[in-house]
C-alpha positions as a printed NumPy array, in Angstrom:
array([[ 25.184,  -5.509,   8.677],
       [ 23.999,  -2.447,   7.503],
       [ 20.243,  -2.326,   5.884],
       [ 20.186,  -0.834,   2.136],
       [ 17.426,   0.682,   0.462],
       [ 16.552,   1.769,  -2.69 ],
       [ 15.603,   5.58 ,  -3.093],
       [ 14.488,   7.938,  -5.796],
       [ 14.786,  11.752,  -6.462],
       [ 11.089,  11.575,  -7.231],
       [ 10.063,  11.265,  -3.985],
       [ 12.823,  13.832,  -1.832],
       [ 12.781,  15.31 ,   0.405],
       [ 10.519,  13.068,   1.849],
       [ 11.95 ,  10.265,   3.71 ],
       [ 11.666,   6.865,   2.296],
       [ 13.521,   3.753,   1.113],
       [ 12.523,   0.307,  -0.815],
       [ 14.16 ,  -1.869,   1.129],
       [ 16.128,  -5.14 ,  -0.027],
       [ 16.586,  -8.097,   2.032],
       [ 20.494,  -6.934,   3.055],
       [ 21.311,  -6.429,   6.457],
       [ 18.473,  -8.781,   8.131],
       [ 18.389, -10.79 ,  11.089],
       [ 16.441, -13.966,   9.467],
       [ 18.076, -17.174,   8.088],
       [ 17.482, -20.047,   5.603],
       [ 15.222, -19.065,   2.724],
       [ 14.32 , -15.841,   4.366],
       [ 18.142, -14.259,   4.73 ],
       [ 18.356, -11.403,   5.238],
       [ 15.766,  -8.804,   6.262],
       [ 12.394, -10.543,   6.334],
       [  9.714,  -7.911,   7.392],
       [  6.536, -10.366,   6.642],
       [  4.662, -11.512,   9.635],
       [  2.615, -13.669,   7.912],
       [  5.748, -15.607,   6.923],
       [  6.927, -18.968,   8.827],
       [  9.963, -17.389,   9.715],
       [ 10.926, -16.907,  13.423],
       [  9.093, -14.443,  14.912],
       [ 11.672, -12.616,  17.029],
       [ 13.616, -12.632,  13.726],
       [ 10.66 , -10.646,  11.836],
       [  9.935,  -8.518,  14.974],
       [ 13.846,  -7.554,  14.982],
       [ 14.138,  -6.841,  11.327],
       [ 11.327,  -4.417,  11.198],
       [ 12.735,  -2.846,  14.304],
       [ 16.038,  -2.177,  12.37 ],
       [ 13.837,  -0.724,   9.346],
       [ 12.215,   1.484,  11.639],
       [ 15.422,   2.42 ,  13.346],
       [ 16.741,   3.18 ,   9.312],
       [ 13.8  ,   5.184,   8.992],
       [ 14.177,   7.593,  12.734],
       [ 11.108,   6.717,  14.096],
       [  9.692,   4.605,  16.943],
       [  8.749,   1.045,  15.85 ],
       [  5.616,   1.278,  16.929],
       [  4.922,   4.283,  13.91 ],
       [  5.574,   1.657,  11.201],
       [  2.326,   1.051,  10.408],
       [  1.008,  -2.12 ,   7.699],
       [ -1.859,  -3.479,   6.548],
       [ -3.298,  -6.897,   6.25 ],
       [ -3.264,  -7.33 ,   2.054],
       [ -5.878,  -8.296,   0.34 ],
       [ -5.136,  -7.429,  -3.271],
       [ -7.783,  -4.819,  -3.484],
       [ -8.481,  -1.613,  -4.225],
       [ -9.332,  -0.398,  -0.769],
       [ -7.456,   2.634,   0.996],
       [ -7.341,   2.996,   4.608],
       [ -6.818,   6.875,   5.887],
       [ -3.892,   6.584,   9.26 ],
       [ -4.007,   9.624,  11.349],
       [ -2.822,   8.661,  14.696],
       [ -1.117,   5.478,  15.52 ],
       [ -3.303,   2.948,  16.825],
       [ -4.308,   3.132,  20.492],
       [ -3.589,  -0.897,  21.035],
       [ -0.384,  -1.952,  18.883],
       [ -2.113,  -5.305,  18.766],
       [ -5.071,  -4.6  ,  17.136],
       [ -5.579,  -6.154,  13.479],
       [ -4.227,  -4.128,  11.083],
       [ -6.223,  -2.604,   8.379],
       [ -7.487,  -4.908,   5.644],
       [ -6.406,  -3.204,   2.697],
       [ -4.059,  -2.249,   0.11 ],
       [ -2.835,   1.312,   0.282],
       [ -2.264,   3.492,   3.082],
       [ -2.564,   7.58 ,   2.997],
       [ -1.624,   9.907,   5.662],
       [ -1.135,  13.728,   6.536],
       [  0.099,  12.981,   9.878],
       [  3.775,  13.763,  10.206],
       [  5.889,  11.076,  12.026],
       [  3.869,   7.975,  10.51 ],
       [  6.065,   5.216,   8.912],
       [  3.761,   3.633,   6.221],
       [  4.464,   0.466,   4.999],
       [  4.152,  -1.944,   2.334],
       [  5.189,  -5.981,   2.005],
       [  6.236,  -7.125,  -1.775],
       [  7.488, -10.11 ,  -3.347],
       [  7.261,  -9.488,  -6.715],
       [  4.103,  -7.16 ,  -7.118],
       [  4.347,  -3.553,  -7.066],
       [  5.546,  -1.43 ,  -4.134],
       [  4.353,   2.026,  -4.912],
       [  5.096,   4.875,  -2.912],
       [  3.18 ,   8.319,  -3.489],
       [  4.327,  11.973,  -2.139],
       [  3.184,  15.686,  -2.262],
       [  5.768,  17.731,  -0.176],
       [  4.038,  20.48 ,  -0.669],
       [  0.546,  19.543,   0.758],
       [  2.394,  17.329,   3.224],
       [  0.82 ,  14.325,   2.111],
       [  2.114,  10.6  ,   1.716],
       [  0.876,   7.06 ,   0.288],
       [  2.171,   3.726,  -0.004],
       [  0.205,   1.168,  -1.974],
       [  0.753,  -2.625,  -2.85 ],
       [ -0.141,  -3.354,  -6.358],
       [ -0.507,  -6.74 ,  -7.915],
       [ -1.858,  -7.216, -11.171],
       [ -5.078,  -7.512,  -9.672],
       [ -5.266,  -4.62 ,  -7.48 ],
       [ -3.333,  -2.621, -10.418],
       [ -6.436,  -3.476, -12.802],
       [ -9.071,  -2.982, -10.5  ],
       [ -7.324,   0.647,  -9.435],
       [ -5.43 ,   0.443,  -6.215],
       [ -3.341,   3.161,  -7.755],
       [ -6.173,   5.753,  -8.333],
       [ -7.849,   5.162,  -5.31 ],
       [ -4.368,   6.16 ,  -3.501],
       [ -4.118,   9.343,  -5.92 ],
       [ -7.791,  10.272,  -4.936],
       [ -7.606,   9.591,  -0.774],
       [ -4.313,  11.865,  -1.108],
       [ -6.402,  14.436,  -3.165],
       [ -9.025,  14.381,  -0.153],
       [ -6.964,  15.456,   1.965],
       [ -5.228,  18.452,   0.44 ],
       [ -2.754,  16.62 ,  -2.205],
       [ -3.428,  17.736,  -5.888],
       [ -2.099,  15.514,  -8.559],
       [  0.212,  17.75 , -10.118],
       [  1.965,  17.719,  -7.061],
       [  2.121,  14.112,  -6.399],
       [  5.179,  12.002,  -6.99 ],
       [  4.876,   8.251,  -7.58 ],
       [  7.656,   5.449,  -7.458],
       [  7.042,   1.808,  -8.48 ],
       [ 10.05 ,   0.058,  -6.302],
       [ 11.211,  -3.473,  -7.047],
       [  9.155,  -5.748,  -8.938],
       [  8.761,  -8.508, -10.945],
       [  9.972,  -7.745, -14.62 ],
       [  8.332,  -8.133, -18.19 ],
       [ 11.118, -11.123, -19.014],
       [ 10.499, -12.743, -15.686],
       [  6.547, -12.908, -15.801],
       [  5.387, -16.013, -17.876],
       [  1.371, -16.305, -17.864],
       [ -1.09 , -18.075, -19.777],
       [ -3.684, -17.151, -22.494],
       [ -6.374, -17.349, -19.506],
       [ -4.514, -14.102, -17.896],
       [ -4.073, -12.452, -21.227],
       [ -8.006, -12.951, -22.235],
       [ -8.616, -11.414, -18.464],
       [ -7.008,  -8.376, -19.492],
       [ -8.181,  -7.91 , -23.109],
       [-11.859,  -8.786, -21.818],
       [-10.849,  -5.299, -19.772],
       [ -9.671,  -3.253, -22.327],
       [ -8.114,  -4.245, -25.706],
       [ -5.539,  -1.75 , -25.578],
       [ -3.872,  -3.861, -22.495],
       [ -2.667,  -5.559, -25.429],
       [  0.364,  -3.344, -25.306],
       [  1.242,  -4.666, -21.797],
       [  2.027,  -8.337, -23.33 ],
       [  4.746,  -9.885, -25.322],
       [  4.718, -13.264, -26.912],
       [  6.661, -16.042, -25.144],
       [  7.232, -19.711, -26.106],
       [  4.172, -21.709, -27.499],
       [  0.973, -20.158, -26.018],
       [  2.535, -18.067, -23.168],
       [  2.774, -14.535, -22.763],
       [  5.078, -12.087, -20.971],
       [  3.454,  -9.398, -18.737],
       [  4.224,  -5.846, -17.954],
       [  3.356,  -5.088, -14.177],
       [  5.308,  -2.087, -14.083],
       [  4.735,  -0.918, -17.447],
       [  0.775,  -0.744, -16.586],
       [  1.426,   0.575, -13.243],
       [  3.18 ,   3.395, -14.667],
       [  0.372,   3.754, -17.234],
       [ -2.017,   3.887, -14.662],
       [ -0.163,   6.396, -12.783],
       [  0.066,   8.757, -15.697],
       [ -3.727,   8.427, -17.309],
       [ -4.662,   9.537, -12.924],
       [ -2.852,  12.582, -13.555],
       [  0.809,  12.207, -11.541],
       [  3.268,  13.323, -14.335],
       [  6.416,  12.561, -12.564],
       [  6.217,   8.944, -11.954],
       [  8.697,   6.13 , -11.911],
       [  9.941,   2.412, -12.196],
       [ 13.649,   2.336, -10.26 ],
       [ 14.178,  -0.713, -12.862],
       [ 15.056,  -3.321, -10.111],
       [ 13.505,  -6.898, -10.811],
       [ 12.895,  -8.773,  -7.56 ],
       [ 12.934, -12.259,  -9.604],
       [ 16.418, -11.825, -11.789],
       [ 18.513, -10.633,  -8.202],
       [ 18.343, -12.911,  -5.779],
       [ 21.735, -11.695,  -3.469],
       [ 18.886,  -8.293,  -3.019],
       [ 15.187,  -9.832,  -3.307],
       [ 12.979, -11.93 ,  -2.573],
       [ 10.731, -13.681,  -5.111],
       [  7.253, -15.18 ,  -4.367],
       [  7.729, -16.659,  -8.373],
       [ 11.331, -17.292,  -7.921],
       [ 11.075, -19.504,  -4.56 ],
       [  7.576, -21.282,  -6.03 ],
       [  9.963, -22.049,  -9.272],
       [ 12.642, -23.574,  -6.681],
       [ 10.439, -25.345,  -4.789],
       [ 11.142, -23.207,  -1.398],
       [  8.787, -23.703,   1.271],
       [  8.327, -20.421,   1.482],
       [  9.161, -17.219,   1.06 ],
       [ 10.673, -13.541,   2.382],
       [  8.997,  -9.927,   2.553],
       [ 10.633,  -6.845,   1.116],
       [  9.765,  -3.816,   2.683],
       [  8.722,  -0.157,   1.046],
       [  8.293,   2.433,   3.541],
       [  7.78 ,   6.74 ,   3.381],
       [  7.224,   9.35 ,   6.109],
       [  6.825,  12.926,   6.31 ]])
């Protein structure tokens, strides 16, 4: 079955897709196209699905490159592949590189897949941003390790890929104090639910973020990983059905 990815006119001509979970090798509650290899799923499944992705991609599979999330807002700089494939991947939460050939990576499953490009410097970044990272600036840090090494930010190109939506992310009073105790004007991120529940706007800060660091052409592509099930996985989705566990989308770019 054929992989399909999700791409935006934001980011061409550089090469890159948000991958759903069509066209995978994995079964059960991870059908489809698993890439996580912190999942329980099979390994040889995993292993074979991000083979295909790099495959989709034209490159080798060892030049798709990860990194072991953390929910932080720490960038790692790739600019060779690693001499030993099985060394531990880079504990962090964005990736930046000027190296042409590199695959970078991202895992989602409901945060933020953001991928970052400036053609025109030849540089690329792919960040994973949860409403943690997002607040403590995962997304700026990315901007600035591109701007070290050549990017400038009216040149750079962000896309937020498949997330969680605003009607789909229920939190408590607890989460919403967290952000006001930030900045008051987060207010503008939240809608009321039922009783004392809010609804959140991850991609509505992200894109806030994105603009206030100085990338004017920045986008959501509007896909929400929890309301489409047939196309994404859901961390909330599967903890709301009681799955024991869950799948990996993919986000990948390369110059």
């Amino acid at each position: 079955m054929t992989l399909e990815s999700v791409t935006s006119d934001l980011l061409f001509p550089v090469a890159h897709g948000f991958f759903t979970r069509k066209g995978g090798a994995s079964s059960g509650v991870f059908q489809g196209l698993n890439c996580g290899v912190g999942s329980s799923d099979q390994r040889e499944a995993v292993m074979l699905n991000r083979a295909r992705v790099a495959e989709a991609m034209e490159a080798p599979t060892e030049a798709l490159l990860g990194m072991h999330q953390v929910h932080s807002a720490d960038v790692a700089v790739i600019d060779a592949l690693p001499k030993d494939p099985n060394a531990p991947r880079p504990k962090a939460d964005a990736l930046v590189t000027a190296t042409p050939g590199l695959v970078l990576s991202v895992l989602t499953a409901d945060c933020q897949p953001v991928l970052f490009a400036d053609p025109k410097a030849g540089v690329i970044g792919a960040a994973h941003a949860g409403w943690r990272g997002t607040l403590d600036g995962v997304l700026e840090a990315t901007i600035a390790t591109m701007v070290s090494l050549g990017a400038t930010r009216e040149n750079i190109s962000a896309v937020i890929g498949p997330t969680i939506s605003q009607r789909a992310y229920e939190v408590g009073p607890e989460f919403f104090e967290a952000f006001m105790t930030e900045d008051e004007g987060n207010a503008r991120f939240f809608a009321q639910g039922e009783g004392d529940r809010f609804l959140f706007d991850l991609p509505g800060l992200g894109l806030a973020k994105l603009r206030a660091a100085g990338v004017k052409d920045s986008a959501w592509t509007r896909h929400c990983t929890y309301g489409d099930p047939a196309r994404f996985f859901s961390y909330r989705r599967a903890t709301h059905e009681k799955d024991a566990d869950y799948g990996r989308l993919i986000s990948c770019i390369r110059l």
